[in-house]
SEDOLUM-328514 format. One line per field, with one value per residue (C-alpha): x, y, z; residue in three letters; residue number from 0. Coordinates in steps of 0.1 Angstrom, whole numbers, plus 2048, in hexadecimal, padded with zeros to 3 digits. Example, Ala and Ser with C-alpha at 12.3 -4.5 7.8 and 13.67 -1.06 7.14 Angstrom:
2
X = 87B/889
Y = 7D3/7F5
Z = 84E/847
code = ALA/SER
pos = 0/1
END
This chain:
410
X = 578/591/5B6/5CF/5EA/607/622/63B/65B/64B/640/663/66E/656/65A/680/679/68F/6AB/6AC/6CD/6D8/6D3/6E8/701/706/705/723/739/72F/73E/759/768/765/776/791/791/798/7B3/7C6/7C1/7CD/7EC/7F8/7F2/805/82B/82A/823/80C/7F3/7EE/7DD/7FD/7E9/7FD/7EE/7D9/7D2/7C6/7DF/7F8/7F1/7F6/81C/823/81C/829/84A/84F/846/85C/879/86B/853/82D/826/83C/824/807/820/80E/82C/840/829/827/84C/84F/833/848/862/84C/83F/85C/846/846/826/816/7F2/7EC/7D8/7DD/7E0/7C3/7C1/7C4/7E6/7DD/7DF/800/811/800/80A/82C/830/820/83D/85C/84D/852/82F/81E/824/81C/7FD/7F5/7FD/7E7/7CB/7CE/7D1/7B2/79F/7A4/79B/77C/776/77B/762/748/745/740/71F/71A/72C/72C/73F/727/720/745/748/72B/740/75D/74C/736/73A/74B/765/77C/771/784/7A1/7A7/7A8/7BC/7A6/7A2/77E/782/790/775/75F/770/76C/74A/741/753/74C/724/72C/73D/724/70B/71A/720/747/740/763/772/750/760/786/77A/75D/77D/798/77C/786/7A5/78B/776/758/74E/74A/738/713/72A/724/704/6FA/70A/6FB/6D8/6DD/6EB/70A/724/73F/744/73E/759/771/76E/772/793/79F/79B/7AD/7C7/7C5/7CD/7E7/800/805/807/823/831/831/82C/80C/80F/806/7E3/7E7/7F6/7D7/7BE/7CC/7D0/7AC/79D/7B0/7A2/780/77C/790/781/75E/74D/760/763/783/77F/75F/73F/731/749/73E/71C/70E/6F3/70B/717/6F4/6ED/708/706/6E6/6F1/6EF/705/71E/70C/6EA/6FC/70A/6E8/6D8/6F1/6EC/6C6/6D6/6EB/6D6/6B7/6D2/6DD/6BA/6AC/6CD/6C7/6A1/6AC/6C5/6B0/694/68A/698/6AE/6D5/6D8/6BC/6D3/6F2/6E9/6D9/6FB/712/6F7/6F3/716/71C/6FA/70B/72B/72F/74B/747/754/748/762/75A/737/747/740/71A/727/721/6FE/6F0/6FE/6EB/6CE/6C9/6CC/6B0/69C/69F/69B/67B/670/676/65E/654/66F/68E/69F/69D/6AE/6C8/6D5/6D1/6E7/6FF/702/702/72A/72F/716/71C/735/728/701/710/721/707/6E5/6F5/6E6/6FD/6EF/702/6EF/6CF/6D6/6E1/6BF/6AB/6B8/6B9/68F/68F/6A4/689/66D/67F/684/65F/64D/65E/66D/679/672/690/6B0/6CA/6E5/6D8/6ED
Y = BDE/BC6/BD5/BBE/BAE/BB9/BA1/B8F/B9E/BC7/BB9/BAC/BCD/BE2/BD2/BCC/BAA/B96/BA9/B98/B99/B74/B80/B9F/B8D/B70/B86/B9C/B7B/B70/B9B/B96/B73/B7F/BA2/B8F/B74/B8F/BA0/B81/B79/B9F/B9B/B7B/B8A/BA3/BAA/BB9/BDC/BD8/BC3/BAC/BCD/BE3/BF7/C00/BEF/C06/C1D/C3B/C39/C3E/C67/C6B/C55/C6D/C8B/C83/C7A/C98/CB0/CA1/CA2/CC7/CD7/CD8/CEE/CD3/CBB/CC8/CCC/CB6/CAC/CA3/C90/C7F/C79/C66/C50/C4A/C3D/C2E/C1C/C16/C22/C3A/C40/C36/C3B/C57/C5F/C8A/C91/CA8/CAF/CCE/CDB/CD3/CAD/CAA/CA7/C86/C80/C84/C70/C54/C5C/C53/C2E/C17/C18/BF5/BF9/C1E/C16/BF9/C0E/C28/C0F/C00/C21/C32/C11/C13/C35/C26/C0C/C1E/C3A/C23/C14/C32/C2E/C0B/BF3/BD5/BB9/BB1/BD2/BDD/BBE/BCE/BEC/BD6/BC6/BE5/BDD/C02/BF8/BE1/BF9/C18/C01/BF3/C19/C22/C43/C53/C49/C36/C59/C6D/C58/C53/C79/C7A/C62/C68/C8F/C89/C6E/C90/CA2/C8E/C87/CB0/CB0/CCA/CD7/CB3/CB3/CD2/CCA/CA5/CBC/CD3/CB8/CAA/CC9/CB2/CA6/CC9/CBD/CAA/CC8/CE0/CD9/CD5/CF9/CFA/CDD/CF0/D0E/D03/CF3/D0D/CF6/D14/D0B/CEC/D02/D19/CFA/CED/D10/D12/CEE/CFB/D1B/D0A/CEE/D0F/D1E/CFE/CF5/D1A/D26/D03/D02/D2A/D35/D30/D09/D17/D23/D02/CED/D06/D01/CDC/CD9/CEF/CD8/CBD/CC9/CCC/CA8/C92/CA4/CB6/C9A/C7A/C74/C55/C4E/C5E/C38/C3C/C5A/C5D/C82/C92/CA1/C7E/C72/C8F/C89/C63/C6D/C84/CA0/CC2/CCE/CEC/CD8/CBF/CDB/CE8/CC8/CC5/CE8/CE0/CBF/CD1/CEC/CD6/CC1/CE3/CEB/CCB/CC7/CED/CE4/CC1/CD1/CE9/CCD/CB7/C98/C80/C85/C62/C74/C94/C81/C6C/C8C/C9E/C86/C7C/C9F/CA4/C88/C95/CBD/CB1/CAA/C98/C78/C57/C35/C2D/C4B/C41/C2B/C4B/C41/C21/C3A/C4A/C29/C1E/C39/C36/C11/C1B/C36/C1B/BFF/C1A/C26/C11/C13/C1A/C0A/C05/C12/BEF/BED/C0D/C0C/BE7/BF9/C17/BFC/BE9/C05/C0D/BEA/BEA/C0A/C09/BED/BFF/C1B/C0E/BF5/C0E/C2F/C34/C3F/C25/C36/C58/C44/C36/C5A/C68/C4F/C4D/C78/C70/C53/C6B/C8A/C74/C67/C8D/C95/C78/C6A/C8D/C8A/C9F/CB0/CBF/CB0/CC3/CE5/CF6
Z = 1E7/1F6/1ED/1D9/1F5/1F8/1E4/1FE/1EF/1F6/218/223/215/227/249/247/25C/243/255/277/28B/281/25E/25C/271/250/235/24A/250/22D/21F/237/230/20B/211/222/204/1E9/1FE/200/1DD/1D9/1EB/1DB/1BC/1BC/1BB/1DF/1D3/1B5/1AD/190/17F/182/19A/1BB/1D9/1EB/1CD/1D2/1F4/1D4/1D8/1FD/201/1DE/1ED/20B/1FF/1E6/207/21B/1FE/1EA/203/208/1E9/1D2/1E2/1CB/1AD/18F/17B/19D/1AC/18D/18A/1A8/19C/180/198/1B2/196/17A/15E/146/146/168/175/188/1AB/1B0/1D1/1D5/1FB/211/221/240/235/22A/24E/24C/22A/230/252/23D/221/23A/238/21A/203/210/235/233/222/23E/257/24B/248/268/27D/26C/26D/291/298/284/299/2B9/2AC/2A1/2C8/2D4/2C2/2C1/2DB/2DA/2C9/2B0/2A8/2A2/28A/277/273/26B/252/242/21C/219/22F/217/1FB/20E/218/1F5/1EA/20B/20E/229/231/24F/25E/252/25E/280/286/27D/296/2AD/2AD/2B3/2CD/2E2/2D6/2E3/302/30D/2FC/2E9/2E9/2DC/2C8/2B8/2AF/2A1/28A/284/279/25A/247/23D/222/222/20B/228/246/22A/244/268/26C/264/27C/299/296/28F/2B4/2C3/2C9/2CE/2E0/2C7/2AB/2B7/2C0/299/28C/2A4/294/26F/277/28A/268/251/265/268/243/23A/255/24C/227/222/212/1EE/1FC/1FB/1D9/1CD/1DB/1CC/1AA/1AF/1BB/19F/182/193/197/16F/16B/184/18F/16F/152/168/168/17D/16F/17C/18A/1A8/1B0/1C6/1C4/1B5/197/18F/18D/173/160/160/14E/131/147/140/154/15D/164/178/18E/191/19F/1B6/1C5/1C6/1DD/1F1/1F9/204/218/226/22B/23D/253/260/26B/276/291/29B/2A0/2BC/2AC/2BC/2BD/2A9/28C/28D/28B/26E/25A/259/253/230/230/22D/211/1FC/1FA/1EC/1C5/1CF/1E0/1D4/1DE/1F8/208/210/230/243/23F/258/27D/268/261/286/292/282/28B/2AE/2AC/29C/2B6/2D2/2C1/2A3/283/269/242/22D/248/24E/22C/223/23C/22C/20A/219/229/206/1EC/1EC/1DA/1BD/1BA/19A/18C/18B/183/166/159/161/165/187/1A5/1C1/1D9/1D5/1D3/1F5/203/1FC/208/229/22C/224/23C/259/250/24F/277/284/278/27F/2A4/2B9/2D7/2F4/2F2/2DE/2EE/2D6/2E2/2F2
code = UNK/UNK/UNK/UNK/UNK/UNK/UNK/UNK/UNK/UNK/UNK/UNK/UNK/UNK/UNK/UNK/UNK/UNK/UNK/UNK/UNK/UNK/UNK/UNK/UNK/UNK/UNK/UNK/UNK/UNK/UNK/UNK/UNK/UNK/UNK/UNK/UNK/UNK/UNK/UNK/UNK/UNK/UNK/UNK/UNK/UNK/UNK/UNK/UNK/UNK/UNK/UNK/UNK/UNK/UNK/UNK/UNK/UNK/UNK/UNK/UNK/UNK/UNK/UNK/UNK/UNK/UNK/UNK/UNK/UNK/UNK/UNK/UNK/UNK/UNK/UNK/UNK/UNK/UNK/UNK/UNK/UNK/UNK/UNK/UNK/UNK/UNK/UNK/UNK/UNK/UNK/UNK/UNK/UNK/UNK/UNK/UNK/UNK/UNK/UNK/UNK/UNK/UNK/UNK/UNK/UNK/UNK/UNK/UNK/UNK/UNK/UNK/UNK/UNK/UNK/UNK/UNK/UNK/UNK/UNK/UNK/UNK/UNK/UNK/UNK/UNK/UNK/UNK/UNK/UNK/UNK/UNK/UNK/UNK/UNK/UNK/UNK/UNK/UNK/UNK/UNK/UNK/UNK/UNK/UNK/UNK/UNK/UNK/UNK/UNK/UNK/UNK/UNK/UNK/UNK/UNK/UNK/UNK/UNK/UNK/UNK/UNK/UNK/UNK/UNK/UNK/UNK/UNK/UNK/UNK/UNK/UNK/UNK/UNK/UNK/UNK/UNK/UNK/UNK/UNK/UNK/UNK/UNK/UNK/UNK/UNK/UNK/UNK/UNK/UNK/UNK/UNK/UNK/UNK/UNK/UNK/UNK/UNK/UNK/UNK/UNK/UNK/UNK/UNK/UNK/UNK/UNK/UNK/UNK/UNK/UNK/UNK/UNK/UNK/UNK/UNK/UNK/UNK/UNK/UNK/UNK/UNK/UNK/UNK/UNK/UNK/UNK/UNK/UNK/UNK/UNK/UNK/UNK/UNK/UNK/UNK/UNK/UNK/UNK/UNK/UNK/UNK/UNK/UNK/UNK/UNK/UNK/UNK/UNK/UNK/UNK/UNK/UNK/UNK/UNK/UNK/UNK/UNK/UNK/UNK/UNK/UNK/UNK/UNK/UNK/UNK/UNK/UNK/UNK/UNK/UNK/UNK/UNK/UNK/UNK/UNK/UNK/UNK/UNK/UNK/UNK/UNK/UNK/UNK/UNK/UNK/UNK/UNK/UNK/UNK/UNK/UNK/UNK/UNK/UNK/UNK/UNK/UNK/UNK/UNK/UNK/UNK/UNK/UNK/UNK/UNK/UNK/UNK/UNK/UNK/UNK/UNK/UNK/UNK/UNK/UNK/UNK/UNK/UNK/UNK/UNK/UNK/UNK/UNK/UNK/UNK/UNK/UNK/UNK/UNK/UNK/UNK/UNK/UNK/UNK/UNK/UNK/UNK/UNK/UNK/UNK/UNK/UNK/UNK/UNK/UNK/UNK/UNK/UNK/UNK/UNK/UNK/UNK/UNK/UNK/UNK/UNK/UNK/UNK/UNK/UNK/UNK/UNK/UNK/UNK/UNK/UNK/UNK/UNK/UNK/UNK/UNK/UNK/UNK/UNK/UNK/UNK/UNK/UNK/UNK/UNK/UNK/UNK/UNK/UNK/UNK/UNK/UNK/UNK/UNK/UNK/UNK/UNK/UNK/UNK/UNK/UNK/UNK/UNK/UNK/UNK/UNK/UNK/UNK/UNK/UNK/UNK/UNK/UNK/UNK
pos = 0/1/2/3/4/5/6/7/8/9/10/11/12/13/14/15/16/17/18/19/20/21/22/23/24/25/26/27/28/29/30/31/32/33/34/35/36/37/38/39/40/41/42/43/44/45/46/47/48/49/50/51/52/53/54/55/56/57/58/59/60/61/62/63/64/65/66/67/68/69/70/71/72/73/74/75/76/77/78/79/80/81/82/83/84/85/86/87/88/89/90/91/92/93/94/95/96/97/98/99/100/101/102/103/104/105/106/107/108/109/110/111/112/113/114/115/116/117/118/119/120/121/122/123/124/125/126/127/128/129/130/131/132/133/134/135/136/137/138/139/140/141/142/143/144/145/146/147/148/149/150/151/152/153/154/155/156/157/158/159/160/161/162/163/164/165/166/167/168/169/170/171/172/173/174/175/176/177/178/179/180/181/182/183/184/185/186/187/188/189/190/191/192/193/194/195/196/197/198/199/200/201/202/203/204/205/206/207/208/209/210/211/212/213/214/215/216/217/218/219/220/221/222/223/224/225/226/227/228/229/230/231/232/233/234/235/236/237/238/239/240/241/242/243/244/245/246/247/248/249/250/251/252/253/254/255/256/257/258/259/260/261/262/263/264/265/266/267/268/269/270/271/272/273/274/275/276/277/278/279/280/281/282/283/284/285/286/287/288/289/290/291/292/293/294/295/296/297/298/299/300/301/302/303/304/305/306/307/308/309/310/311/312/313/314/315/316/317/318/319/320/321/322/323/324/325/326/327/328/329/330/331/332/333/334/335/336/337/338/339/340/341/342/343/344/345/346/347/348/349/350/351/352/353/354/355/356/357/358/359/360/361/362/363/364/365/366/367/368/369/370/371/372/373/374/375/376/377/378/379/380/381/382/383/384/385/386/387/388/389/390/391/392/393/394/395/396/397/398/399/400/401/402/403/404/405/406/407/408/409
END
């Protein structure tokens, strides 16, 4: 019995051929000219500080020059103060009754917060954006050189997405990258301290000590654990240690607000608990499917780094791993996938890549923009979608094409 042929469109897909170099290098000149298109048409629309919505330029950048400036006037505690941080927005703004972005990050991240405070809103939020997207940049090299390849990063569809928002994705993502590039190349100390300094967003290092240990990687283990100590100590003989108390009361409001209601609508966010609820699911049952999530991520990350699997395989798996264990990652946030999908392209064109991989890795690359409107329209979180293939595609890598050796072990 002769079996039905395979119809053009599933072969392109399987094969990934339709994504030759000259192709992905159009449709990131095409995303680029168009990201710079829409900034422009931002900027002239707006008054020089808000846009033609009313929305502050830079957004969600709103909550770090707040909490910044009420530190540097109040103190760190005032910083996580609700009604004061609301207040300024009030005069920031000159409304009654403003938006608001809560600042919802650790101590340890106001030092930055305020040194971006002693400059006027739009330059500090440029200047924030332009330092981080550096350190970006810089990081990304260090995995891929090369002109063209740090235009791809440049041009990753996440990228305007996190600077629109003026998150701090591009630092996150810095450190990620440019921790396993030490790693990888026997800094295990530097390794450590850039692992260490990604607790300034903590929902991202929950699997960092995980990874090290399941390699045996002690000395960086020890270095990150130094960083995070040494991250707790400076805002709490700073700010005294009610600061602590202040963010963990901040962070627990905001948990039930944001997370578990959807405050700013569960099609931004890209977790396994805002695919559950996106689909009717309860609170409780959301939770529970992102614990089953997290725990296989935990699970698969452990046996990864213990594995002989490349150092670009291991690489990618925890910084998805990291993203999948979270219930709390947003669409711009998913530009820390830029140094796994960097990685895993170079694993692939060092050893092949298999059926379907090119494919997932564009998917991965394109999710963070159709995102919210999927999200909205079919009530499916393409960004999670994206995060579990490519944690099937890196397993189905460590499994399926070892190396002779760990080079992670210690």
């Amino acid at each position: 019995m002769i079996a039905a042929a395979r119809p053009p469109f599933l072969e392109a897909l399987k094969s990934g051929a339709f994504l030759d170099r000259a192709r992905i290098r159009r449709i990131a000149v095409i995303y680029f000219l168009a990201s710079l298109a829409s900034f422009a048409v931002l900027v002239a629309t707006s008054d020089g500080f808000r846009d033609r919505l009313g929305r502050p330029l830079g957004t969600d950048f709103m909550a770090f020059h707040v909490a910044g400036s009420v530190a540097l006037e109040d103190g760190g505690v005032a910083a996580f103060d609700g009604e004061k941080q609301y207040a300024r927005h009030q005069q920031m703004l000159g409304e009654e009754q403003p938006s608001f972005w809560p600042y919802l990050y650790p101590p340890s991240f106001l030092f930055i917060a305020m040194a971006l405070a002693s400059l006027p809103y739009v330059a500090s939020w440029l200047v924030w954006m332009g330092a981080t997207l550096s350190a970006y940049v810089v990081a990304m090299q260090q995995i891929a050189p090369g002109r063209f390849a740090g235009f791809l990063a440049i041009a990753c569809p996440a990228v305007y997405l996190n600077f629109l928002h003026g998150q701090n994705g591009f630092l996150i993502a810095a450190l990620f990258a440019g921790a396993l590039a030490s790693l990888s190349a026997r800094r295990a100390i530097l390794a450590g301290v850039l692992f260490g300094l990604v607790s300034i967003k903590p929902q991202y290092g929950l699997l960092i000590p995980v990874a090290l240990a399941a390699a045996g990687c002690w000395r960086a283990f020890a270095a990150a654990a130094v960083t995070v100590i040494a991250l707790i100590a400076a805002p709490t003989i700073a700010f005294t240690p009610s600061v602590w108390t202040a963010f963990i009361e901040t962070t627990g409001s905001a948990r039930v607000e944001i997370i578990e209601a959807g405050a700013i609508g569960f099609e931004k966010i890209q977790s396994a608990f805002s695919q559950a609820r996106m689909l009717g699911a309860s609170v409780a049952l959301a939770y529970a499917a992102q614990g089953v999530v997290a725990l296989a991520s935990l699970i698969i990350v452990f046996r990864l780094w213990r594995s002989r699997a490349s150092d670009d395989v291991k690489g990618a798996g925890l910084i998805v791993g990291a993203a999948l264990a979270t219930p709390y990652v947003v669409d711009y946030d998913l530009v820390i996938l830029a140094p796994a999908i960097a990685m895993l392209v170079r694993d692939g064109l060092a050893r092949g890549f298999g059926p379907y991989e090119r494919t997932v890795l564009f998917f991965a690359a394109l999710a963070p923009v159709i995102a919210r409107p999927v999200g909205s329209g079919l009530h499916l979180s393409m960004g999670f979608l994206a995060l579990v293939l490519l944690m099937l595609m890196i397993r189905r890598r460590a499994l399926s094409n070892p190396v002779p050796a760990a080079p992670f072990a210690a």
